[in-house]
MMTF fields as JSON, N, C-alpha, C and O atoms, coordinates in Angstrom:
{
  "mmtfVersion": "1.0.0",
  "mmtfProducer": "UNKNOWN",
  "numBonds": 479,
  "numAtoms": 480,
  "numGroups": 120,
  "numChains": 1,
  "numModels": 1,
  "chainsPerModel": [1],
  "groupsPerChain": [120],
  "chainIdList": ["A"],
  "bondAtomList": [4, 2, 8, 6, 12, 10, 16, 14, 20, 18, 24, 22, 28, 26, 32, 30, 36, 34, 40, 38, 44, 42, 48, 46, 52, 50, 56, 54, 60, 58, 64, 62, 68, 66, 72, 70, 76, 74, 80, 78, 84, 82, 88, 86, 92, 90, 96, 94, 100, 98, 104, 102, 108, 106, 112, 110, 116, 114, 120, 118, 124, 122, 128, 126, 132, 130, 136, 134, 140, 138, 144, 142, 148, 146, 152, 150, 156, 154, 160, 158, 164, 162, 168, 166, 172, 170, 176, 174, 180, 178, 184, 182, 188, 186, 192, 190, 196, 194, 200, 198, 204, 202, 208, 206, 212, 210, 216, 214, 220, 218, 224, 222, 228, 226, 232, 230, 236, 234, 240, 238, 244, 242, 248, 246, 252, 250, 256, 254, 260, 258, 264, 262, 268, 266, 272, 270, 276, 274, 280, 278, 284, 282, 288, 286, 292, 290, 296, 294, 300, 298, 304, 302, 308, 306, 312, 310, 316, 314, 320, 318, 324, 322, 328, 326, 332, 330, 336, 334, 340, 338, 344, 342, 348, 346, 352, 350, 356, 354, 360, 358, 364, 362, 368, 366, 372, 370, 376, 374, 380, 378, 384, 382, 388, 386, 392, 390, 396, 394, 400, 398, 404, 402, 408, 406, 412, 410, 416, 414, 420, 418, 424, 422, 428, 426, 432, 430, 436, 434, 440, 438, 444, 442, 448, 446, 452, 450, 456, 454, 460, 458, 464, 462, 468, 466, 472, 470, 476, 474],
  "bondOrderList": [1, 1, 1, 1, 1, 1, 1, 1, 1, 1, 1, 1, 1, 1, 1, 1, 1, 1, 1, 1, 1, 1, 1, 1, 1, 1, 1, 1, 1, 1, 1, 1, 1, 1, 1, 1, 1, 1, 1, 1, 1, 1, 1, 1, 1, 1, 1, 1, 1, 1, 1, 1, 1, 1, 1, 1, 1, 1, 1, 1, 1, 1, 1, 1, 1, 1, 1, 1, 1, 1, 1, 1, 1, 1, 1, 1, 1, 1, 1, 1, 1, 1, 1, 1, 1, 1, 1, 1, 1, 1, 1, 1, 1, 1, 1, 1, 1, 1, 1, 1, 1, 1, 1, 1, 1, 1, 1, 1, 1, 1, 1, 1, 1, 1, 1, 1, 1, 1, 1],
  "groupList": [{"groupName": "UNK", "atomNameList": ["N", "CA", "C", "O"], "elementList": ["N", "C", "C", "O"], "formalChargeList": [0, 0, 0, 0], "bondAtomList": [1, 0, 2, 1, 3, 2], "bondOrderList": [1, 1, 2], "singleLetterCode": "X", "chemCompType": "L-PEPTIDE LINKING"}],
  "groupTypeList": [0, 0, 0, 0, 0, 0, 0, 0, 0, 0, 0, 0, 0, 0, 0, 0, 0, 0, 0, 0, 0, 0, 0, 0, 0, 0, 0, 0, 0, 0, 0, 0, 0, 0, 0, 0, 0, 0, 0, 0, 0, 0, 0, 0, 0, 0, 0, 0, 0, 0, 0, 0, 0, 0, 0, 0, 0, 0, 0, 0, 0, 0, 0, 0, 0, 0, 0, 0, 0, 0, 0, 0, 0, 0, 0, 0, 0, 0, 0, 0, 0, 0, 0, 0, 0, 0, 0, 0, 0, 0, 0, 0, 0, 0, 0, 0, 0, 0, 0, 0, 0, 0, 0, 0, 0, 0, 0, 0, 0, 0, 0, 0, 0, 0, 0, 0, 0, 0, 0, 0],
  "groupIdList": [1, 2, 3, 4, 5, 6, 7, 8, 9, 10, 11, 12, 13, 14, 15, 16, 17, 18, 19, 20, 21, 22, 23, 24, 25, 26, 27, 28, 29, 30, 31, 32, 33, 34, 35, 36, 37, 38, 39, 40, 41, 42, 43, 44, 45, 46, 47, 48, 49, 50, 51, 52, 53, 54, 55, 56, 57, 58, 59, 60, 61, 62, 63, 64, 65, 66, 67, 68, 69, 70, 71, 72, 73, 74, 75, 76, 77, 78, 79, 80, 81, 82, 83, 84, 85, 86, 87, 88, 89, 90, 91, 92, 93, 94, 95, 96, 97, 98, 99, 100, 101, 102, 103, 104, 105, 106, 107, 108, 109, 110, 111, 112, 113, 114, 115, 116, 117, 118, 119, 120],
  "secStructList": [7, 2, 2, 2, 2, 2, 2, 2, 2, 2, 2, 2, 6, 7, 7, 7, 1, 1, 7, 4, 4, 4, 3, 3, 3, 7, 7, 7, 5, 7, 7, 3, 3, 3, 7, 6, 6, 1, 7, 3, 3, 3, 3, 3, 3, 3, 3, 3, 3, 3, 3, 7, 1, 6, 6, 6, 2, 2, 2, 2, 6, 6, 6, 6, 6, 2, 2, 2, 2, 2, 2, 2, 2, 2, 2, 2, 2, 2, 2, 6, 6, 7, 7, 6, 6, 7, 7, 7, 7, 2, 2, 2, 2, 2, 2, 2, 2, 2, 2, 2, 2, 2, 2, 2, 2, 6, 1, 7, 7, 3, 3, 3, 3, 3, 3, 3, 3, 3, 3, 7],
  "xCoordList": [73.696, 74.577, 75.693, 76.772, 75.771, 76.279, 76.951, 77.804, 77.11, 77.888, 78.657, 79.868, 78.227, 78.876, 80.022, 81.167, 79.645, 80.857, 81.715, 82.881, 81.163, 82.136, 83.259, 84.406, 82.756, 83.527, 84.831, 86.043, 84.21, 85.005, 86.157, 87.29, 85.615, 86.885, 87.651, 88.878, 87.166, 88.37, 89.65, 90.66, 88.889, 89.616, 91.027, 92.238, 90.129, 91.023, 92.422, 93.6, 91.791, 92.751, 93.947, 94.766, 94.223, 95.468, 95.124, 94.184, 96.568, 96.763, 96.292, 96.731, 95.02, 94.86, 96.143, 97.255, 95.711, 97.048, 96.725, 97.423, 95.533, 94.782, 94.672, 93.887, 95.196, 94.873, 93.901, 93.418, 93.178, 91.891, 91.556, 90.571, 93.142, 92.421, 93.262, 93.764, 93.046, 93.717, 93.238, 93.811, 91.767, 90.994, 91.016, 90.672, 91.459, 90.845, 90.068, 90.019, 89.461, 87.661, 88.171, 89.043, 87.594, 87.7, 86.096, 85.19, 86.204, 85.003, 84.448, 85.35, 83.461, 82.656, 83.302, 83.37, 83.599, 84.261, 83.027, 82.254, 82.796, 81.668, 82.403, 83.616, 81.653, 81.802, 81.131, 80.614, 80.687, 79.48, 79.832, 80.882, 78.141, 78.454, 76.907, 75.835, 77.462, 76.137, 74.826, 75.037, 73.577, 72.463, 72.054, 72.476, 71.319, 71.31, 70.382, 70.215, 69.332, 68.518, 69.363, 68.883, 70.78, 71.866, 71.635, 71.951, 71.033, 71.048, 72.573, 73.265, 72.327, 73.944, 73.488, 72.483, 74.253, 73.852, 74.959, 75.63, 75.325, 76.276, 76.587, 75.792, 77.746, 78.527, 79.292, 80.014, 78.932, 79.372, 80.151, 79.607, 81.31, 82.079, 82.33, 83.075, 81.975, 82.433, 83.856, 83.977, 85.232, 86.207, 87.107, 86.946, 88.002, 88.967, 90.046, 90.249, 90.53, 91.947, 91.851, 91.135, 92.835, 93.021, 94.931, 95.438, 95.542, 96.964, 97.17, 96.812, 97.957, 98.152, 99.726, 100.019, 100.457, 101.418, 101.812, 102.057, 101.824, 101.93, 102.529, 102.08, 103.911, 104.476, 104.376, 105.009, 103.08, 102.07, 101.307, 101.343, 100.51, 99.477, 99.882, 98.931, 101.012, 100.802, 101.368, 101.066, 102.085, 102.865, 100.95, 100.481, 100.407, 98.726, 97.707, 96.892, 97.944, 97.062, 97.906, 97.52, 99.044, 99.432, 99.216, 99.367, 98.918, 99.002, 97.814, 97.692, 96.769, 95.341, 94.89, 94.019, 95.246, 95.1, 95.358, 94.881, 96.196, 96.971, 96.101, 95.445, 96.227, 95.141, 93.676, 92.857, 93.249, 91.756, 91.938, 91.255, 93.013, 93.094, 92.864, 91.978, 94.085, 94.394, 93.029, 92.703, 91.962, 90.89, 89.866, 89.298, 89.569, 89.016, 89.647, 88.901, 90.389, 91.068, 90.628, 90.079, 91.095, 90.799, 89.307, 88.93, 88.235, 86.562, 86.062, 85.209, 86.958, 86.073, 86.877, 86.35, 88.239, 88.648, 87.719, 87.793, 87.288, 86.56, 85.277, 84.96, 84.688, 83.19, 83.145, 82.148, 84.168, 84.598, 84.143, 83.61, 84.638, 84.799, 83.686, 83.311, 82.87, 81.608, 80.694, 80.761, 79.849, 79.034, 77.487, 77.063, 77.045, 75.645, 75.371, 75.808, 74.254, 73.574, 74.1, 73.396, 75.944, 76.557, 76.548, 76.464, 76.612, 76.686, 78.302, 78.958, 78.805, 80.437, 81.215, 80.596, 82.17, 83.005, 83.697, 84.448, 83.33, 83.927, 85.145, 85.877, 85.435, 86.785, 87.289, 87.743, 87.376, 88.674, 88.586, 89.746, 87.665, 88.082, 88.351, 89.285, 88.229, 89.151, 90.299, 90.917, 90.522, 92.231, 93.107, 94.318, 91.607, 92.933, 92.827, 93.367, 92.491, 92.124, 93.405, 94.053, 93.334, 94.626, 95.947, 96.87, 95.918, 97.39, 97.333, 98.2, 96.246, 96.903, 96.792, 97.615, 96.272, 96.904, 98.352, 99.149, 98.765, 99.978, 101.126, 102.295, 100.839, 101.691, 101.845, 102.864, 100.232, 100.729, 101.295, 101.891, 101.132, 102.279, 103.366, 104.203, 103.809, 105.217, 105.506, 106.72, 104.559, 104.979, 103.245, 102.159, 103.784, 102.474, 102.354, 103.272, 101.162, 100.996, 99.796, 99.327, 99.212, 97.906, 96.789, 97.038, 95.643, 94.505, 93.774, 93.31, 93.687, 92.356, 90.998, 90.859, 89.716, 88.642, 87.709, 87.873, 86.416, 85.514, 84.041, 84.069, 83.331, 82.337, 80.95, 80.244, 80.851, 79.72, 79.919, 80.532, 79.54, 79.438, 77.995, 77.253, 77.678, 76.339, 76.411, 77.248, 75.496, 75.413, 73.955, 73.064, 73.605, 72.165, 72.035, 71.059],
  "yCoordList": [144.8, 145.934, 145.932, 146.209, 145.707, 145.577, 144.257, 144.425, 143.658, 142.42, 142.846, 142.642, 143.4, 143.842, 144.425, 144.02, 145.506, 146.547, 145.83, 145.735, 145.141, 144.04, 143.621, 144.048, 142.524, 142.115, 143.194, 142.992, 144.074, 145.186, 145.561, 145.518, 146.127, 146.8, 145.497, 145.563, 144.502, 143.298, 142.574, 141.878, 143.219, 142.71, 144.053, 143.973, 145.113, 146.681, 146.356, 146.647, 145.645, 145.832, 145.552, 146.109, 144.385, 144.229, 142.323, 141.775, 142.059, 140.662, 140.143, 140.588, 138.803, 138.506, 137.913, 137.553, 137.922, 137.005, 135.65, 134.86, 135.484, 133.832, 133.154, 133.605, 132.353, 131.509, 131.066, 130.56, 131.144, 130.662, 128.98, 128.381, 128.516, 127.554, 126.449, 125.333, 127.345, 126.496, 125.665, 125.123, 125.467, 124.84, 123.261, 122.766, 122.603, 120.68, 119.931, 119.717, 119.557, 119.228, 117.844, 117.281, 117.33, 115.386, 115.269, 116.044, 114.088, 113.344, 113.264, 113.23, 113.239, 113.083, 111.604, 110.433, 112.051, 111.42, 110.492, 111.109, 109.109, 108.852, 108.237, 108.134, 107.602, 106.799, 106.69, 107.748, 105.081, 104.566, 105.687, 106.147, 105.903, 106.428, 105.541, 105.29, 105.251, 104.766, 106.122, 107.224, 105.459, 106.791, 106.404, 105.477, 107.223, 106.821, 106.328, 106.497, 105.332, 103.674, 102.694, 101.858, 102.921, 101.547, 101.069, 99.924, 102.011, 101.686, 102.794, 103.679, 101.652, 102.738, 104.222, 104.32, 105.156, 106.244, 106.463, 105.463, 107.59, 108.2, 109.088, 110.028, 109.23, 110.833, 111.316, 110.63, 112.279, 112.406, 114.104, 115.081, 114.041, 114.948, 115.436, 114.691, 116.394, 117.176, 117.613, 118.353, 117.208, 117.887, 118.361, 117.888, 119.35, 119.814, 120.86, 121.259, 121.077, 121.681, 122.951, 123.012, 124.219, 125.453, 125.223, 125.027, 125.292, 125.107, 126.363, 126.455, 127.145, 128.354, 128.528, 129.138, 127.662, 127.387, 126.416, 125.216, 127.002, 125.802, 124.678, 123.978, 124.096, 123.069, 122.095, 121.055, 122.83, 121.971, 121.608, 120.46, 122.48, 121.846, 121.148, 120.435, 120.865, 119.787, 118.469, 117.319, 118.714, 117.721, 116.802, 115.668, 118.279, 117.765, 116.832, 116.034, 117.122, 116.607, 115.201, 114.244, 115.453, 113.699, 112.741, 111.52, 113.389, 112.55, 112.667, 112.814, 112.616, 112.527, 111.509, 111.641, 110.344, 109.052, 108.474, 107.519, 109.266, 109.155, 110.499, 110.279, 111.289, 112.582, 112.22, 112.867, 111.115, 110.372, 109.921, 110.223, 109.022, 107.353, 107.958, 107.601, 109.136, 110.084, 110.181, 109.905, 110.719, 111.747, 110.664, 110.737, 109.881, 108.234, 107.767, 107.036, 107.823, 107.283, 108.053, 107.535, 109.812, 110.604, 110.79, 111.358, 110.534, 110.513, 109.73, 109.914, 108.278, 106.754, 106.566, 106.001, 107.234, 107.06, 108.73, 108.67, 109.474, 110.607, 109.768, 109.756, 109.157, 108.893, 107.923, 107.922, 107.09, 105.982, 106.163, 105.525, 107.647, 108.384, 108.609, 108.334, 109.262, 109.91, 108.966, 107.768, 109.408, 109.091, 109.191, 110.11, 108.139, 108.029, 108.987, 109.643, 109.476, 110.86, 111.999, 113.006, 112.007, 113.637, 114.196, 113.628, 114.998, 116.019, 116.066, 115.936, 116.173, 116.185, 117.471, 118.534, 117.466, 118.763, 118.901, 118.047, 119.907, 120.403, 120.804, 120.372, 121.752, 122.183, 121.141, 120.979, 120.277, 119.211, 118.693, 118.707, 118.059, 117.366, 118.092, 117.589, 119.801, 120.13, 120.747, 121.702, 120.303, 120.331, 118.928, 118.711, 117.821, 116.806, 116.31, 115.223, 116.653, 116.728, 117.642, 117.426, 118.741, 119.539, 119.364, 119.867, 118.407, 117.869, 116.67, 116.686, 115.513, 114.848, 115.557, 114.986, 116.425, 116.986, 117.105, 116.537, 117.884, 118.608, 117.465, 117.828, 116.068, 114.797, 114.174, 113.487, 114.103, 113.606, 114.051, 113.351, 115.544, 116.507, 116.367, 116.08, 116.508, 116.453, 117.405, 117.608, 118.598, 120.53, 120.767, 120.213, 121.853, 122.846, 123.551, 123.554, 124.415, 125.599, 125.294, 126.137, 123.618, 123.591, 124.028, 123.754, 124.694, 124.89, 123.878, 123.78, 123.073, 122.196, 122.802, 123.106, 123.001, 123.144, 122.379, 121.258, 122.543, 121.278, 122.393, 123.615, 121.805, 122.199, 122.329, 123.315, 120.72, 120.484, 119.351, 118.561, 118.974, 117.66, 117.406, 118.265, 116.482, 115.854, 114.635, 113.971, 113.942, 113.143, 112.552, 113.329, 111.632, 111.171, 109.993, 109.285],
  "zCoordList": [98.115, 97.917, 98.96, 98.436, 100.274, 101.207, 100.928, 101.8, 100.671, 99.967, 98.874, 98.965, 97.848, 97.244, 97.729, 97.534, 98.446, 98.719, 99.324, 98.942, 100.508, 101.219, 100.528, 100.665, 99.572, 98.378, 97.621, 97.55, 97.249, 96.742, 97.315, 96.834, 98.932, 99.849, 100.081, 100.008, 100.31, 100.693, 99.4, 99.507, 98.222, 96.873, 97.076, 97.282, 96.897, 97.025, 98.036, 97.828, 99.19, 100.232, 100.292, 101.022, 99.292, 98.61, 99.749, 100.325, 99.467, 100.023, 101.276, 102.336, 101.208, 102.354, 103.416, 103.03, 104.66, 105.323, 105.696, 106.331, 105.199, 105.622, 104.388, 103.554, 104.19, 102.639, 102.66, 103.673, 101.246, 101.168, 101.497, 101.927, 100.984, 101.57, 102.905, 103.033, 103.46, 104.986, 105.757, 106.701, 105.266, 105.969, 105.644, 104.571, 106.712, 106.005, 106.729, 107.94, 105.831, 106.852, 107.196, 106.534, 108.249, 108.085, 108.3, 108.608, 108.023, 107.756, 109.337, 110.174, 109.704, 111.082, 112.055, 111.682, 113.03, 114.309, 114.98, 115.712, 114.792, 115.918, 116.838, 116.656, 118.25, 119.075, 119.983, 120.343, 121.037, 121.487, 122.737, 123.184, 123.109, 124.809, 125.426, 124.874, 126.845, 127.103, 127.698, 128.205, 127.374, 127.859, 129.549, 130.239, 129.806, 130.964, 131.622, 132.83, 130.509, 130.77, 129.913, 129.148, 130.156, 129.788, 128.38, 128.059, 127.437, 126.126, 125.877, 126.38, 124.366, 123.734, 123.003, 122.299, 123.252, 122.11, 121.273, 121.013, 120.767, 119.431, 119.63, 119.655, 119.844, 120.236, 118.481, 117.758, 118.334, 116.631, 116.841, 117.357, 116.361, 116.439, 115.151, 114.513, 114.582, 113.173, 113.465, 114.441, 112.63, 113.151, 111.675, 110.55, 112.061, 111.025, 111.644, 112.791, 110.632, 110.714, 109.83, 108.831, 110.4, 109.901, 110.139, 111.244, 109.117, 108.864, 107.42, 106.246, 108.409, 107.325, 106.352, 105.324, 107.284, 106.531, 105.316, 105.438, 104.363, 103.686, 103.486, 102.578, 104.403, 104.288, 105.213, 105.393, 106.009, 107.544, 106.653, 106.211, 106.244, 105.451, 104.516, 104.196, 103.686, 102.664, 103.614, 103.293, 104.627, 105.634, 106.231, 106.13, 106.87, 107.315, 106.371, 106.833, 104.842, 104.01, 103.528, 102.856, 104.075, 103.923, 104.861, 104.915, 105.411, 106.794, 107.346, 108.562, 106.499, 106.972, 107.433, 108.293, 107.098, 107.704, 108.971, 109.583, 109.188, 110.631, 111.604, 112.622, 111.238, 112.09, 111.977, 112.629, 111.102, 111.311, 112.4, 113.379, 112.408, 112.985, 114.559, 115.335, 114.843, 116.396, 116.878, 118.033, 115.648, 116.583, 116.787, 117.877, 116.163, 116.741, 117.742, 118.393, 118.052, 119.238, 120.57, 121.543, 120.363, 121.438, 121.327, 122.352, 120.458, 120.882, 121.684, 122.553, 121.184, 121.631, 123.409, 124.368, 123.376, 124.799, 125.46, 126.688, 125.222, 125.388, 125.988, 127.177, 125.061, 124.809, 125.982, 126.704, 126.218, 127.864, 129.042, 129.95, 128.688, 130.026, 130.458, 131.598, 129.384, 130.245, 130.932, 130.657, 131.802, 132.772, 131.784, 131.083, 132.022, 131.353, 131.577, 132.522, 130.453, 130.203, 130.636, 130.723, 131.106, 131.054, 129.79, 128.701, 129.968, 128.525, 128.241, 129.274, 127.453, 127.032, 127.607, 127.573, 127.992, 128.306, 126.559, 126.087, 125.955, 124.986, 124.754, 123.863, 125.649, 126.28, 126.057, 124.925, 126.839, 127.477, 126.311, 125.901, 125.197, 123.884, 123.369, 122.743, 122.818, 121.864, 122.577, 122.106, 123.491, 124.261, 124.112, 124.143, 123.885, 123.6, 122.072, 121.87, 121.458, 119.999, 119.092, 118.068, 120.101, 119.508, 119.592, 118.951, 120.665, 121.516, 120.41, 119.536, 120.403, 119.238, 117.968, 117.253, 117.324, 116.068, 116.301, 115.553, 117.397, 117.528, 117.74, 117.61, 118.068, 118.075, 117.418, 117.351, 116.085, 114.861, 113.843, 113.024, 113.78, 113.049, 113.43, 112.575, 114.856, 115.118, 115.255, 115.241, 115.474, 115.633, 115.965, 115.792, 116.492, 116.155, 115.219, 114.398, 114.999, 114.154, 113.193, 112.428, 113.343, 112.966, 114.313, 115.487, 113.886, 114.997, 114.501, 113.365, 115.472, 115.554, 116.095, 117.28, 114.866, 114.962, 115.267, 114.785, 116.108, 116.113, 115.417, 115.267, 115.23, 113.867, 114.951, 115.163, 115.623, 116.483, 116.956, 116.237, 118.096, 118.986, 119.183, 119.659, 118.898, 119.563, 119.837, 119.226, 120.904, 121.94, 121.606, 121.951, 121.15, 120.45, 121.032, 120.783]
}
């Protein structure tokens, strides 16, 4: 019932200001990290994009290939860095995750989201 109504008052309310669909998922980010008895592990990054404008976002969904190629780049030089068995600074990758979104667009005004990081 409470869903319901939810539903209801948000239809009533007249025009959202978030498009439904602003969201663009990419496919999961891996790259090697070493553990810390010198075996390799898997750092796996869920990542995507919220672009509300629409001529980012169709500019973003062309250029998905290239905003793959960026965030492989900034995991596996990420994943370099760390120190056997540190845990990842989150922060600092989705600070440089957003900087290359924001270089392979060529503007801002996409938010780069991260979903989940794990370290296996």
């Amino acid at each position: 019932a409470v869903a319901s109504r939810a539903s209801a008052s948000s239809s009533e309310g007249g025009k959202s200001e978030v498009p439904a669909n602003s969201y663009i998922r990419f496919p999961v980010v891996t790259a090697t990290v070493m553990r810390p008895d010198g075996r390799r592990g898997v750092m796996t990054v869920e990542t995507g994009i919220d672009v509300k404008d629409e001529a980012l976002r169709l500019k973003a969904t062309q250029d998905t290939p290239r905003l793959r190629a960026a965030y492989n780049d900034v995991v596996q030089t990420f994943a370099n860095g760390l120190p056997p068995g540190a845990p990842p600074n989150v922060e600092r990758l989705h600070m440089q995750l957003q900087r290359a979104t924001a270089r392979t667009l060529g503007q801002g005004g996409a938010v780069f989201l991260i979903g989940s990081v794990t370290v296996l």
